[in-house]
C-alpha positions in Angstrom: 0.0 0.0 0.0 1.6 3.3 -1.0 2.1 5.8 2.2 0.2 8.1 1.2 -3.3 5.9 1.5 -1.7 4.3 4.9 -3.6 5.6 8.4 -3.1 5.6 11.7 -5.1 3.0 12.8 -3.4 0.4 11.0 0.1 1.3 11.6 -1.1 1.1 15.4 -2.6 -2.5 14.5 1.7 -3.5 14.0 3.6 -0.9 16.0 3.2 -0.3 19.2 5.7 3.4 18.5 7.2 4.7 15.6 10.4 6.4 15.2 11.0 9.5 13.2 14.4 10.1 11.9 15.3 13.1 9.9 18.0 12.5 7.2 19.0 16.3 7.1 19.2 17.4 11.0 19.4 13.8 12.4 16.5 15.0 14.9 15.2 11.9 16.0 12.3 11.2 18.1 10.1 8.1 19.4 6.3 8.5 19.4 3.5 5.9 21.0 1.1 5.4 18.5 -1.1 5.1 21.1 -1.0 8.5 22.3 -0.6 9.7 18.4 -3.9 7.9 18.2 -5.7 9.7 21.0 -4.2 13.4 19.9 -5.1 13.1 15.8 -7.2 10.1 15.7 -7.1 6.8 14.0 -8.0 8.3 10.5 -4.7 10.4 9.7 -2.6 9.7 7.3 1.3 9.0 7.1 2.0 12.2 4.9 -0.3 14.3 7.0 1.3 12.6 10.6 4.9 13.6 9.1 3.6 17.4 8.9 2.0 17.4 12.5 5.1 16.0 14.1 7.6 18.0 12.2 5.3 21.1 13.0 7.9 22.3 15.0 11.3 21.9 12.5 12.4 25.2 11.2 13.2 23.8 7.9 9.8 22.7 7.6 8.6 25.3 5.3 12.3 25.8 3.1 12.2 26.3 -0.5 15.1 24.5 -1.4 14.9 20.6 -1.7 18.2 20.1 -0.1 17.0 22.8 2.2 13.6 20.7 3.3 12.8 19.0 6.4 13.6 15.0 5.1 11.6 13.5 8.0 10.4 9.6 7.5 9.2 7.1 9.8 12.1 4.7 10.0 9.9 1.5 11.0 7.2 2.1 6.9 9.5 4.1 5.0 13.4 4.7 3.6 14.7 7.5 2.9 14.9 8.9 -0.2 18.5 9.0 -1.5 19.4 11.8 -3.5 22.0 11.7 -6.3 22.9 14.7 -6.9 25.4 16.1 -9.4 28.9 16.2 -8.2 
């Protein structure tokens, strides 16, 4: 199932937390999903959870690609790995 059509309530079915790494600040953090589920609800998505948890990062809203926040959920997703020109 692609990420963008995964919810909540069935990550929380498999994972009892989920980890958030971000590939450009290396902030890192551990969230119950659980308590994710009693703050948004069962009915949020994965793109739209990766916004309200990186609501805080100050590169959240940057222009620049290799500026962005590159937050993923370690446990669903990889990184994307950018090749870019040398």
């Amino acid at each position: 199932m692609p990420i963008g059509f995964m919810l909540l309530k069935y990550l929380a079915c498999d994972f009892s937390s989920l980890e958030t790494i971000c590939r450009r600040c290396g902030r890192h953090q551990v969230y119950d999903t659980s308590m994710l589920m009693a703050r948004h609800g069962g009915y949020v998505s994965i793109p739209e959870l990766k916004h309200i948890v990186a609501a805080d990062c100050p590169d959240r809203q940057a222009t620049g690609s290799g500026d962005a926040c590159q937050i993923h959920f370690s446990q669903i997703e990889t990184p994307r790995q950018h090749k870019w020109p040398h």
